[in-house]
N, C-alpha and C positions, 0 to 999 in steps of 0.2 A: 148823627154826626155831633161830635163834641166841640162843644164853642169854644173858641180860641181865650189863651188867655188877654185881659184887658188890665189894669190897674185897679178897674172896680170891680171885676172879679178874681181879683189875688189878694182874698184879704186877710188879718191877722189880729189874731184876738191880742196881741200886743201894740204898743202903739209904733206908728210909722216915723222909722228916718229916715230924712232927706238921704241917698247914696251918690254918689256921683255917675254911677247909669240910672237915668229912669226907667229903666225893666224892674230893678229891685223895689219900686216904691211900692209898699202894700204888702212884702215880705218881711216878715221877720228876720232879723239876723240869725237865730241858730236856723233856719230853714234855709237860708241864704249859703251860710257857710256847711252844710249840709248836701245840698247840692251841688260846693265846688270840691267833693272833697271823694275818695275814693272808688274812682273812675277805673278801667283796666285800660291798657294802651290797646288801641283796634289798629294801630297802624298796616297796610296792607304792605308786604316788601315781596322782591322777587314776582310781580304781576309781570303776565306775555301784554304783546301789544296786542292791541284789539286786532282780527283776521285779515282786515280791510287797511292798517296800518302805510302797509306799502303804495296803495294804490290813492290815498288822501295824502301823500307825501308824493308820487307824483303828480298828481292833480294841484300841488299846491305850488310844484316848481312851473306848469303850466302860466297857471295865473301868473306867477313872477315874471315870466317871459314879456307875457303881452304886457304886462304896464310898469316897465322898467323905471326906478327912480321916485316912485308914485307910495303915497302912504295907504292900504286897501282895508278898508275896515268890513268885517263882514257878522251881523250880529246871530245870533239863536233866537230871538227874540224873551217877550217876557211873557208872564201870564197874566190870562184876559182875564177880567172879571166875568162871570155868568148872570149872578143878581147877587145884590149883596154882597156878606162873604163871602160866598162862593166862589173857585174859579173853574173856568174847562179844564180839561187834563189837556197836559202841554202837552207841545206838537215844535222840535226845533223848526226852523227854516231849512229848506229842504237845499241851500247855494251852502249855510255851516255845517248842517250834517254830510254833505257832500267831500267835502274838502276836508273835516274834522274826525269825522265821526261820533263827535262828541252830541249828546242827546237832555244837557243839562238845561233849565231856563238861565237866562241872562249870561250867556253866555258870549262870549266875542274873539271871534281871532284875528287880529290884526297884523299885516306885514308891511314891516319896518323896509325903507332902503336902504343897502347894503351895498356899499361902491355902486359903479357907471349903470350893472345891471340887474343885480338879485338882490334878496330881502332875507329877513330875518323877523322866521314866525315866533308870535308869544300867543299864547290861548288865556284870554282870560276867563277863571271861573271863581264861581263862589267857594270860598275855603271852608273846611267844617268848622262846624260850630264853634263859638267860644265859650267855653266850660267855666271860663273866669268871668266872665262878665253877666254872666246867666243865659244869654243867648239862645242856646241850644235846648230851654225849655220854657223858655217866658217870651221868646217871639214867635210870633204864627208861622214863620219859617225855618225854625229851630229844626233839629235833628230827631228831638224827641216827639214833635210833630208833625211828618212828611216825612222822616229816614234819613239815612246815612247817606251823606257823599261821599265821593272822592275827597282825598288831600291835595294839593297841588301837587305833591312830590307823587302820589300814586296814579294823578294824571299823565304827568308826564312818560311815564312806564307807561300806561295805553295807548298813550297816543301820538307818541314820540316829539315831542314839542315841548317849549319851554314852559311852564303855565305861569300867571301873578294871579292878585288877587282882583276881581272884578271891578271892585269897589274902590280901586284905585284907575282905571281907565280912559274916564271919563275926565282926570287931571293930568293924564297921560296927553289924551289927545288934544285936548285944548291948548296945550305948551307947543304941538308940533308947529312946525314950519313946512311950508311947499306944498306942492298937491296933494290933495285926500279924496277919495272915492271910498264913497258909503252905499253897500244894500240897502237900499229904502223901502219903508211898512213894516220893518219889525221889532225897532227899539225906537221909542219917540224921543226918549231921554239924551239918547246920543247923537240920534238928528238935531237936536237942539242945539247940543254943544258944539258940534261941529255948520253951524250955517253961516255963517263967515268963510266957511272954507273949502266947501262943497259947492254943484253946479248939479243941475236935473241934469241937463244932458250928460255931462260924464260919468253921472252915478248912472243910467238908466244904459250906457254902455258896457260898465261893468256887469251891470246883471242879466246884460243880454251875452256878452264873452258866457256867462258862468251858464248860461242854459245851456250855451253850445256845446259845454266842455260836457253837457252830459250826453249831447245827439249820440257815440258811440259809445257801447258799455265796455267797462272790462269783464275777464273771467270772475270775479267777485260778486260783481253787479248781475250777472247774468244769470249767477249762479242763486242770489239770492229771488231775482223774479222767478225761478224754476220753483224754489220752495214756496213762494206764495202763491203760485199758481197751482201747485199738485192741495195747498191747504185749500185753495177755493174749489177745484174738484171732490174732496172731500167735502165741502159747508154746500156745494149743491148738490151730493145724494143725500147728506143728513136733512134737505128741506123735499127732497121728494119721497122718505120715509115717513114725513109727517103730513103730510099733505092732506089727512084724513083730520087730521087736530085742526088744522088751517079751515079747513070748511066748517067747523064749528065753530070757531073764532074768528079771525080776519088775517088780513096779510100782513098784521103784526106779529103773528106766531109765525110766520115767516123768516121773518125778519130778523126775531129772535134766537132761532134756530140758525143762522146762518152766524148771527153776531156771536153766539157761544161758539163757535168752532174759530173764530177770529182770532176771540179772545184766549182761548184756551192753546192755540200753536202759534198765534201771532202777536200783535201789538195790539192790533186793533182792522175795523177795518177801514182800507184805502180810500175810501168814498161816501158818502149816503148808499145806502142798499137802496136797488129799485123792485118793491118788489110787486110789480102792478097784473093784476088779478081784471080779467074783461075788458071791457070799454078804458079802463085806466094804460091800459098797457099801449095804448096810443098819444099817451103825455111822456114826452122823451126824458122827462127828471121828477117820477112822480113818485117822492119819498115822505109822502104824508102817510105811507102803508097801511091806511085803517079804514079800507074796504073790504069785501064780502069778497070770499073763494066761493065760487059755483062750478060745480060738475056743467061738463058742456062747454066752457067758457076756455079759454088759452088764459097763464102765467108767461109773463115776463119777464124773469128775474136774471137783475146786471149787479153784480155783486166782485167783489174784489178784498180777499185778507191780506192784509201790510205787514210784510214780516218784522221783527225786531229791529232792524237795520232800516227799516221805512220804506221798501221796494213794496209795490203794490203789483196786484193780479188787477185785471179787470175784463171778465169773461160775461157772457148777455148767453140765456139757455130762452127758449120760448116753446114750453110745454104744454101740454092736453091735460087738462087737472083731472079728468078722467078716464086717463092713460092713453087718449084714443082718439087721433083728430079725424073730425069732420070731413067729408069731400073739399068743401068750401077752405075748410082749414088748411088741410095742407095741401091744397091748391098753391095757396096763397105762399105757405110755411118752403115749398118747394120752388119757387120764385126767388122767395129771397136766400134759399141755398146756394143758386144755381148763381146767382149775383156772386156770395162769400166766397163760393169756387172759384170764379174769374178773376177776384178782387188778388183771391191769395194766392194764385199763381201770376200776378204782373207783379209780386213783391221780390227781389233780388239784385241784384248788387251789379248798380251799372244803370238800373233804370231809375226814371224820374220818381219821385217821390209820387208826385198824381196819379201815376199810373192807375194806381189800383183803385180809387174810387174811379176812374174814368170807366176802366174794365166794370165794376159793380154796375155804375150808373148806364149803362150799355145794355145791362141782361135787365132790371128793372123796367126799365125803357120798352124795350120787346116787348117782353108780357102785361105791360098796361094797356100798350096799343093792340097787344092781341086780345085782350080783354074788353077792348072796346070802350077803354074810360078814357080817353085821350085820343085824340086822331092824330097821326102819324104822318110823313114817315117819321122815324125811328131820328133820324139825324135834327129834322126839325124841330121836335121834342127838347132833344138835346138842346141845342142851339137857344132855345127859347127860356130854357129850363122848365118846362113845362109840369115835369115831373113832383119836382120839388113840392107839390100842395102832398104829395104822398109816401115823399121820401125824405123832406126836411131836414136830415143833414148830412157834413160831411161823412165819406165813410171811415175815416180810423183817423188814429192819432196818434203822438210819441208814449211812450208809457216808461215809468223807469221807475223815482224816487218820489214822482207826482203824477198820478193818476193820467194827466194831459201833461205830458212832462216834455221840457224843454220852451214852454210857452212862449217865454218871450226872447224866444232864438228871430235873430234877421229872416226874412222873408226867404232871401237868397239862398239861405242854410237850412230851412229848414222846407217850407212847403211848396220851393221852386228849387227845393234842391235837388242830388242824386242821392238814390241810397246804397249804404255800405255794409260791410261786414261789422257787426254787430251792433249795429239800430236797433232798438224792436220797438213796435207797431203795432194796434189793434187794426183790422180788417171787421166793420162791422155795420153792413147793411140792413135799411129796415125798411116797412111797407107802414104805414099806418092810415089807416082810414077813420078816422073820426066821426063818433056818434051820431056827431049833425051834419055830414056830408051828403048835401043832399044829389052832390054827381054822382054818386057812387050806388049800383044798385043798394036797396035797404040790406040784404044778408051780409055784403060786405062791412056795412059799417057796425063800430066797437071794438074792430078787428087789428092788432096792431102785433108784428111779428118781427124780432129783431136778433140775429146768429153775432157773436162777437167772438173770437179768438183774437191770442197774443199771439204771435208773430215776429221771430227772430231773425236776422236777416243775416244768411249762411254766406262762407265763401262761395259754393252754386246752387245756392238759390235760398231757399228760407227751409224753418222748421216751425210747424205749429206747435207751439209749449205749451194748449191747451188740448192737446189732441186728445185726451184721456176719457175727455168727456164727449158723447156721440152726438153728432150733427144732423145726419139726414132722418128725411122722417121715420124710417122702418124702425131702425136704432134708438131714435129716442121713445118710441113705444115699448122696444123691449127690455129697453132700458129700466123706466119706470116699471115693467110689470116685474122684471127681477126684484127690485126694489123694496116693492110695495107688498110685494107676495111673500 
């Protein structure tokens, strides 16, 4: 990686003048003028708006609705340092990529009040570079550094909104008057400026409005979790073609196998990969991946590709690394199908949102106390939650532009809500018995088995959008022997 420029390292065997930017200090003047000097025009004309155009235009008339007369600031955030120089690769906020589409750091769209009830959006971004002032290759954010942006004017073409420049926002908002409501955790800069003016509670209502607005998808939305879910059917046969490499390495070649198919049709992927191999596959978020693959032993792997637009898969496979489960295995592996079954048939339109873990946590239930790990009945269990030392958590979740999407939607809306036409959902029950359970006969324990699909929720009734990939036990055997063979 090439070190950013510094002043003490832009140096020149001439002697230095003062310039009126200090970027130029440490350049010579013919190097100077040199660099502002025959450029081509890049300007971008005639751009479509981006696919999703219409449907963040009305998402944005939404938001105007509920908080009429109200100033709404919503950031992209900035980037994080990693160590040092370093940063992560950005990642917008998932309320501005929603509403914007826009995927730039520091970015921000703010809506102005506009008479009794609507607003008037401006997007602000960073403008390209300045070619006059040196900018664009003497700062570590330059264009000659990190690439080409948009212009303001070529934003506006994508994203059909007004754009200014960023760097003026922050004197923007400090001059307003009247109420302001800011997404908070993503720009500290602007938190700052605005605390005089802001209130937790009414920003923390904002961002609970904005989760809601994602509870039902459009045909965009929907359309885009379809493409990352067929990419992550694809990154789980590319990790059970290798599964011979994995056992001589660990479940970072796993891991890695999956991450390139991410990366290579997607953005990235949705989540930490879990890619837990034996006794591991019993830690429900166990993405340290650098243990042993053993023939004999069950894989776990909950993986999820984020498409360009940031919609995440997030599908759980729980496989025989040597093609071929156990008695005891898929004992166990068929328990918890038989749950998935239940789970995904109380999902549709009209019923309670619980349903469906209720339904899973029903069939689990059964066959523990017919297993004789828990005394029964079946209801008292329930009631008690007894289960729970073996089934530990909820079974699904929202899923959309964040992986647990809709988080911090009201109680009412979301987990005591009803569900509708076009929600979707993961359904995804699991058994885990852990290594040192000493309730559990010894063959059970190490044993951890968890099925996950996505889950669309139809006019009657739902569609599994990970169906591609085989569920019951027979299937996933012959699955991998096609595979492998």
């Amino acid at each position: 990686m090439t070190e950013e420029p510094t002043p003490e390292t832009l140096e020149s065997d001439k002697p230095i003048k003062q310039r009126k930017n200090a970027l130029y200090l440490g350049v010579s003047d013919e190097l100077a003028e040199n660099m502002q000097s025959s450029w081509a025009d890049t300007e971008l004309h005639d751009l479509r708006p981006i696919p999703q155009a219409e449907h963040t235009a009305r998402r944005r008339a939404a938001l105007s609705a509920r908080f009429p007369g109200e100033r709404l600031v919503i950031p992209a955030g900035n980037l994080k340092t990693r160590s040092n120089d370093t940063e992560y690769s950005f990642r917008a906020s998932s309320e501005y990529a929603h509403l914007t589409g826009d995927q730039t750091q520091d970015g921000v769209l703010v809506l102005e009040p506009a008479g009794a009830t609507g607003h008037t959006a401006t997007l602000y971004l960073l403008p390209r570079s300045n070619r006059a002032n040196g900018e664009f290759w003497l700062d570590g954010q330059g264009e000659l550094w990190v690439g080409r942006r948009n212009s303001l004017a070529e934003g506006e073409q994508l994203y059909g909104v007004p754009c200014a420049d960023v760097r003026e926002v922050a004197g923007v908002l400090a001059e307003a008057s009247g109420p302001v409501r800011i997404v908070r955790g993503h720009d500290a800069g602007l938190e700052a400026a605005l605390t005089d003016k802001v209130t937790a509670d009414r920003d923390e209502e904002l961002k609970s409005f904005l989760s809601e607005l994602r509870l039902v998808k459009d045909e965009f939305e929907i359309g885009e979790l379809q493409k990352a879910v067929d990419s992550t059917v694809r990154g789980f046969e590319d990790v059970v073609r290798v599964l011979d490499k994995a056992e001589a390495t660990s479940e970072r070649y796993i891991e890695g196998t999956f991450f390139l198919r991410a990366r290579v049709e997607g953005n990235d992927i949705g989540y930490g990969s879990i890619c837990a191999a034996g006794p591991h596959a019993t830690t429900l978020h166990w993405v340290r991946n650098d243990g042993p693959v053993r023939p004999g032993e069950l894989l776990l792997l909950d993986a999820g590709v984020e498409t360009h637009t940031l919609y995440t898969a997030d599908v759980t496979r729980t496989m025989p690394i040597n093609g071929t489960f156990s008695p005891l295995q898929r004992k166990i592996y068929d328990a918890v199908y038989a749950a998935q079954e239940a789970g995904i048939a109380a999902v549709k339109p009209g019923g309670k949102y619980r349903d469906f873990h209720d339904a899973a946590q029903r069939v689990l239930v059964t066959h523990i106390v017919e297993w004789g790990l828990v005394e029964g009945p079946v209801d008292r269990v329930l009631e008690l939650g007894l289960q729970r030392r073996w089934t530990l958590h909820g079974t699904g979740h929202m899923l959309g532009i964040d992986v647990h999407d809709c988080a911090v939607a009201r109680r009412e809306t979301y987990s005591d809500g009803t569900l509708e036409p076009g929600m979707c959902l993961t359904v995804e029950p699991g058994l885990y018995f852990q290594a040192d359970d000493l309730t559990v006969p010894e063959e059970y324990r190490g044993i951890g088995v968890r099925i996950e699909d996505d889950i669309l929720v139809t006019e009657d009734g739902n569609r599994n959008m990970s169906a591609a990939l085989p569920r019951t036990a027979d299937e996933i055997e012959q699955w991998m022997a096609r595979l492998k063979g």
